[in-house]
ChimeraX commands (.cxc) that place a marker at each C-alpha (Angstrom):
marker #1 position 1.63,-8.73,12.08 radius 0.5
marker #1 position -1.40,-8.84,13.74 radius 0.5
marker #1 position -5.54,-8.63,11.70 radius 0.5
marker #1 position -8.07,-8.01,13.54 radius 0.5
marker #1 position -11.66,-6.12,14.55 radius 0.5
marker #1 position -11.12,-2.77,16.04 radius 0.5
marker #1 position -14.00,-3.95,18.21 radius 0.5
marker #1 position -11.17,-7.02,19.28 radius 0.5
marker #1 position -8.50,-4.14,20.19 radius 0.5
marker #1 position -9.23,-4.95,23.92 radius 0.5
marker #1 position -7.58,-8.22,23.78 radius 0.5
marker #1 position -4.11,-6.99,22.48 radius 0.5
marker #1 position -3.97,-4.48,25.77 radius 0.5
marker #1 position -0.12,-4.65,27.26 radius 0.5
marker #1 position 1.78,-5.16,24.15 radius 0.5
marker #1 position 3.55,-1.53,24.51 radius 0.5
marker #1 position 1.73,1.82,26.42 radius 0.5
marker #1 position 2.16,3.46,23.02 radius 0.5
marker #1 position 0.04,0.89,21.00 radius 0.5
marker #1 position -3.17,1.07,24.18 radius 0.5
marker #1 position -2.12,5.07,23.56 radius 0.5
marker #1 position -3.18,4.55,19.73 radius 0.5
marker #1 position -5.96,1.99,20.13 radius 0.5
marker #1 position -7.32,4.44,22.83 radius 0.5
marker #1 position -7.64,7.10,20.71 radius 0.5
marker #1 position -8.76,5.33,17.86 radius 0.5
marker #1 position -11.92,4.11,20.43 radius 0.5
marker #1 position -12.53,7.71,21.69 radius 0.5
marker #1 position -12.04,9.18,17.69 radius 0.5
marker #1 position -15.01,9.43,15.57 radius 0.5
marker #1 position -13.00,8.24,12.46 radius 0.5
marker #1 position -15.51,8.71,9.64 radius 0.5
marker #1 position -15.39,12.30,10.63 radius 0.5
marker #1 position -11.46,12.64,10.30 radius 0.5
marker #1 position -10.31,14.65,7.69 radius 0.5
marker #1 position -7.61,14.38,5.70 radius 0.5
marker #1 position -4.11,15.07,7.21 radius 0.5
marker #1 position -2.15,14.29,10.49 radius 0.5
marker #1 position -3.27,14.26,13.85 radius 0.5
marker #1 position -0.59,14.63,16.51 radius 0.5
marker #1 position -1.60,12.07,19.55 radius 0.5
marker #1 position 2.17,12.46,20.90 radius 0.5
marker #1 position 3.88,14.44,19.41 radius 0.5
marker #1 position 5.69,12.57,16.75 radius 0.5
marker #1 position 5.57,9.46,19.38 radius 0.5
marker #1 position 2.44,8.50,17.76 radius 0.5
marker #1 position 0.10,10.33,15.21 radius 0.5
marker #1 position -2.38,9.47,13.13 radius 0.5
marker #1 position -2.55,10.26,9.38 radius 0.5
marker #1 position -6.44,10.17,7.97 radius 0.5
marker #1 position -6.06,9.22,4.43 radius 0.5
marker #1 position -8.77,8.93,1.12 radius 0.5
marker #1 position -7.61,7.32,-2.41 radius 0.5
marker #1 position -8.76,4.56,-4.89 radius 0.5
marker #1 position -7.75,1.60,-4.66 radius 0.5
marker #1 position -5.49,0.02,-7.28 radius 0.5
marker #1 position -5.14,-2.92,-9.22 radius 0.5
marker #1 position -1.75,-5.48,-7.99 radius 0.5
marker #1 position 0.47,-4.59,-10.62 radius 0.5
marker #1 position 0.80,-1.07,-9.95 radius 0.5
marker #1 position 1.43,-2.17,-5.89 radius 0.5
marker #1 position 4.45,-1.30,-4.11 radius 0.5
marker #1 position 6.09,-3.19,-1.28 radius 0.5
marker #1 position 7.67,-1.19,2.06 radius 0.5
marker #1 position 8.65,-1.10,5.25 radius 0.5
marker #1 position 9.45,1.58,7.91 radius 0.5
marker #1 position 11.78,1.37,10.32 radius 0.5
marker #1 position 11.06,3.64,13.08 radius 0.5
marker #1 position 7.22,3.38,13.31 radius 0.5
marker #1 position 4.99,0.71,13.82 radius 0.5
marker #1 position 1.97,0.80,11.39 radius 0.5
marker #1 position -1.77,0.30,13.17 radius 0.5
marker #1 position -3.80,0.74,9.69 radius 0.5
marker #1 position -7.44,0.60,10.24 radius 0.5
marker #1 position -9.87,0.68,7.56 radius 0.5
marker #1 position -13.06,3.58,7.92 radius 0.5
marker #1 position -14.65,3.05,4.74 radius 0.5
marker #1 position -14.79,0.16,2.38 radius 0.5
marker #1 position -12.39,-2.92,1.16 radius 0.5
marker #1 position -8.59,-2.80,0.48 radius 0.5
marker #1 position -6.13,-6.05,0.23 radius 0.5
marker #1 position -2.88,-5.65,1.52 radius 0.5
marker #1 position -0.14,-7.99,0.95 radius 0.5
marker #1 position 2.04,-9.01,3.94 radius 0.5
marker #1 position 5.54,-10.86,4.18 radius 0.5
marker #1 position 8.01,-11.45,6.78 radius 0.5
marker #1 position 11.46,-8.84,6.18 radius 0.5
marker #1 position 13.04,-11.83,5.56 radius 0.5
marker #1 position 11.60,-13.51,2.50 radius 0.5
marker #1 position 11.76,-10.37,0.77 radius 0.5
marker #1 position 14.63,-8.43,-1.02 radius 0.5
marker #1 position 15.42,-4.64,0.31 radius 0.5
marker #1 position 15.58,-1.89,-2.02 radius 0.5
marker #1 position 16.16,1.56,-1.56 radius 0.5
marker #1 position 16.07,3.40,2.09 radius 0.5
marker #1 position 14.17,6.71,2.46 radius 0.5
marker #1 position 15.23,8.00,5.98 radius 0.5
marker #1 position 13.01,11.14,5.45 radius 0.5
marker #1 position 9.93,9.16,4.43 radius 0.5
marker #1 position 10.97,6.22,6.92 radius 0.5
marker #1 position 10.35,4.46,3.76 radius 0.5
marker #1 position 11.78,0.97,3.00 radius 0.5
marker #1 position 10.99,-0.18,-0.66 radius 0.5
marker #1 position 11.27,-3.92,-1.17 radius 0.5
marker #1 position 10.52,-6.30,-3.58 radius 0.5
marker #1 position 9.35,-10.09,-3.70 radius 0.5
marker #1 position 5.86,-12.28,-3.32 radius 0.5
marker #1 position 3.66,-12.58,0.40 radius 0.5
marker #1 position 0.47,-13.56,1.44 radius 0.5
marker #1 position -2.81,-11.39,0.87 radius 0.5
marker #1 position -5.23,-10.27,3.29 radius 0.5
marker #1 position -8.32,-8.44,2.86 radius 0.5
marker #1 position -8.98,-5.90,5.42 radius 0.5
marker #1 position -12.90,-4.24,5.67 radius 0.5
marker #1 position -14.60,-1.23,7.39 radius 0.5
marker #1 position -13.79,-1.89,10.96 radius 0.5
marker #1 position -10.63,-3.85,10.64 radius 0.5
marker #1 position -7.01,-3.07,11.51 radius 0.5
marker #1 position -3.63,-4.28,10.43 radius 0.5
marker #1 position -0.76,-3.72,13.42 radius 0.5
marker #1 position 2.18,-4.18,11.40 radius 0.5
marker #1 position 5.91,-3.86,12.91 radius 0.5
marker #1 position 9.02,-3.52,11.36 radius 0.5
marker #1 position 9.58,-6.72,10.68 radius 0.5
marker #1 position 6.86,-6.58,8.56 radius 0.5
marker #1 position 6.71,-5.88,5.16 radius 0.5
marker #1 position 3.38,-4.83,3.21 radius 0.5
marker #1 position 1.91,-3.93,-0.19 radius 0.5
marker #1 position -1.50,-1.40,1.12 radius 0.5
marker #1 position -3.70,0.05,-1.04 radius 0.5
marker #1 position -5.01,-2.98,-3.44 radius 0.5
marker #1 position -8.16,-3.49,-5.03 radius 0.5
marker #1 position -10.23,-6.35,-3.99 radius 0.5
marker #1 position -12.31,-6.41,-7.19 radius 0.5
marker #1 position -11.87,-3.30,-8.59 radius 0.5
marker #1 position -10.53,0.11,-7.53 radius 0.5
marker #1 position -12.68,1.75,-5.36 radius 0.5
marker #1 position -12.67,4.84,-2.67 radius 0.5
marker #1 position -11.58,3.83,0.36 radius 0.5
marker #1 position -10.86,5.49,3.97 radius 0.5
marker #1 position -8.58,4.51,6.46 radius 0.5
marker #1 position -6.33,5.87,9.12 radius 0.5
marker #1 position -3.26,4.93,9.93 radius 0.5
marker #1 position -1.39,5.33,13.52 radius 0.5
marker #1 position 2.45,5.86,13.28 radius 0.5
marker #1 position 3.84,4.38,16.77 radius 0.5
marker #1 position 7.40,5.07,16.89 radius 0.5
marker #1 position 9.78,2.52,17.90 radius 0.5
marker #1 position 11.00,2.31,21.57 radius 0.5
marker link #1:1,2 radius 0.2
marker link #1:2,3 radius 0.2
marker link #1:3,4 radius 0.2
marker link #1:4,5 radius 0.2
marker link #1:5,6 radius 0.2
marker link #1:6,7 radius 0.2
marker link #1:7,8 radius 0.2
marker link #1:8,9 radius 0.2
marker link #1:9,10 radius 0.2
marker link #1:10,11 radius 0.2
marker link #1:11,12 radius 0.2
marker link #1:12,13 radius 0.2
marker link #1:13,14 radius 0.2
marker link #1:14,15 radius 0.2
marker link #1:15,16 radius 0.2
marker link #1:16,17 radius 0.2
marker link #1:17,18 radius 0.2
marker link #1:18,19 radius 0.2
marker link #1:19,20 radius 0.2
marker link #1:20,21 radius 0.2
marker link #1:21,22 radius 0.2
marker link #1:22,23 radius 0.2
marker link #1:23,24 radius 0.2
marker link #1:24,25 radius 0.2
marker link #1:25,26 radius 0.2
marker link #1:26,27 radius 0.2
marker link #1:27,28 radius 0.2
marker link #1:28,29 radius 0.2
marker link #1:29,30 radius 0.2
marker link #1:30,31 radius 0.2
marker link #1:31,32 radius 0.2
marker link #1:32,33 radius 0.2
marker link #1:33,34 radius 0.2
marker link #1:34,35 radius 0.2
marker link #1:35,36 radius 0.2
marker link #1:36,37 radius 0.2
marker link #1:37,38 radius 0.2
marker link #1:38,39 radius 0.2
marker link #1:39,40 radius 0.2
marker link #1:40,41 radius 0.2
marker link #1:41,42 radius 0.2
marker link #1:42,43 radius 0.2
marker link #1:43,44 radius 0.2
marker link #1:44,45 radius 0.2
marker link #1:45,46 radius 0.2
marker link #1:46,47 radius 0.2
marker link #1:47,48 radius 0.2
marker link #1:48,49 radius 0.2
marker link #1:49,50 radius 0.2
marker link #1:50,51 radius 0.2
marker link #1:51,52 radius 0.2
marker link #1:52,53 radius 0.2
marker link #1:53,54 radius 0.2
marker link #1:54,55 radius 0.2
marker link #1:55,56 radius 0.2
marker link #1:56,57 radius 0.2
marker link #1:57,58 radius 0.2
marker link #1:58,59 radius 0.2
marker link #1:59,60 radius 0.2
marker link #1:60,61 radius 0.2
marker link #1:61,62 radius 0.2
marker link #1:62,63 radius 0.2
marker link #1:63,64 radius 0.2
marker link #1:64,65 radius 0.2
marker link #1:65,66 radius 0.2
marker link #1:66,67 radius 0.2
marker link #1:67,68 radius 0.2
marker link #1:68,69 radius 0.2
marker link #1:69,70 radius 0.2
marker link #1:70,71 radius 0.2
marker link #1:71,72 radius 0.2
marker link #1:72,73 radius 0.2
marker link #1:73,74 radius 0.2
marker link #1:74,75 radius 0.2
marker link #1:75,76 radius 0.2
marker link #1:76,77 radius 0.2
marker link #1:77,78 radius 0.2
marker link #1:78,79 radius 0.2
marker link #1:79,80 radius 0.2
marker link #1:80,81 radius 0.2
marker link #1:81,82 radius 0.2
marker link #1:82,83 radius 0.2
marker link #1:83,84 radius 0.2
marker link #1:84,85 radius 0.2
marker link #1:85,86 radius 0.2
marker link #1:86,87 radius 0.2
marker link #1:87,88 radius 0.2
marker link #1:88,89 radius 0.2
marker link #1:89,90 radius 0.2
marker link #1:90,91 radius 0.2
marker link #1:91,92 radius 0.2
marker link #1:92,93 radius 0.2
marker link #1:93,94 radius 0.2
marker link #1:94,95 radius 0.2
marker link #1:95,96 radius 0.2
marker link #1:96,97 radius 0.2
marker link #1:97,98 radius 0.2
marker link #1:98,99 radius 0.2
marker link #1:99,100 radius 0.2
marker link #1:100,101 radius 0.2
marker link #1:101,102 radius 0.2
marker link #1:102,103 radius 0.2
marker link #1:103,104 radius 0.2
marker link #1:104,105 radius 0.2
marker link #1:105,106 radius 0.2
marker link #1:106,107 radius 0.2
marker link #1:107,108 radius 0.2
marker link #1:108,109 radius 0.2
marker link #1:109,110 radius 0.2
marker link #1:110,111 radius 0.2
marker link #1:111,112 radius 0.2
marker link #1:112,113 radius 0.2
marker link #1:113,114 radius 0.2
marker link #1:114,115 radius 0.2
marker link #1:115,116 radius 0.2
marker link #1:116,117 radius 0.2
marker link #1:117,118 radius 0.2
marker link #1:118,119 radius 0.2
marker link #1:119,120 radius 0.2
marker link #1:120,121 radius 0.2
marker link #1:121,122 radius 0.2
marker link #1:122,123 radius 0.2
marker link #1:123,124 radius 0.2
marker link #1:124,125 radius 0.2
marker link #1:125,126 radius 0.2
marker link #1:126,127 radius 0.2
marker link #1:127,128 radius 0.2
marker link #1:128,129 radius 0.2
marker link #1:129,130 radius 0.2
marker link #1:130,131 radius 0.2
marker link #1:131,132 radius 0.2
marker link #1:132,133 radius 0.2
marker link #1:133,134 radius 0.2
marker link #1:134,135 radius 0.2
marker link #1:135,136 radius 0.2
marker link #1:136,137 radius 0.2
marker link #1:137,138 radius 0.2
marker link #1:138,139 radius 0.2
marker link #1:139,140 radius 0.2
marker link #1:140,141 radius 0.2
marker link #1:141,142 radius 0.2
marker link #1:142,143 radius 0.2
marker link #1:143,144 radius 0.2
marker link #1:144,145 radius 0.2
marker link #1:145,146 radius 0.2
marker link #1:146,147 radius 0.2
marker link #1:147,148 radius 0.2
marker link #1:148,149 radius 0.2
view
């Protein structure tokens, strides 16, 4: 897992052509003018999927995984914690290979990501998105499926 600026993407050039693919077009993208829905990049390579909810409170979070993408979340509009945990320390549920969903269960560390931050989160990963940091709020972020190589 890697947090960071957007404005910091620069320094994370050569980890895979497909992630400089998605932080290129997340430079060159006017974000807060995204709509809702799925942009193809490549194909189903890489996309991104522009997405608007509320925030909610920690009990009602749920923990995943995916593996065939890599997750690049980047928050557009205001503050959302997201918990994070290695695969490892955390107990796998249920498998949806449709959804490349993977729904786990367990405890992790919390991270609060704002308007111009991004999350790159691999497989390996697992994460809780989608928290309130005080209270729920409207939030928008976009989030760049990279499929594994």
């Amino acid at each position: 897992m890697i947090v960071d600026l957007l404005a910091n993407s620069h320094l994370y050039r050569g980890l895979a052509p497909s992630i400089d693919r998605a932080f290129a077009y997340l430079r060159e993208t006017d974000l807060a003018a995204l709509e809702p829905g799925d942009y193809e990049i490549d194909g189903k390579n890489i996309f991104a999927r522009a997405l608007t909810y509320i925030t909610r409170v920690p009990e009602n979070g749920v923990w995943e995984a995916h593996r065939r993408y890599i997750d690049l979340q980047v928050m557009v509009l205001g503050d959302e914690r997201v918990c994070y945990a290695p695969l490892s320390r955390l107990t796998p549920g249920a498998y949806d290979e449709a959804k490349d969903f993977l729904r786990l269960s367990g405890q992790g560390d919390v991270v609060t990501l704002s308007a111009g931050s991004f999350m790159l989160l691999w497989p390996t990963d697992g994460h809780m998105p989608c928290l309130a940091v005080n209270k729920p709020e409207p939030i928008k972020k976009v989030v760049i499926k990279i499929a594994v190589d």
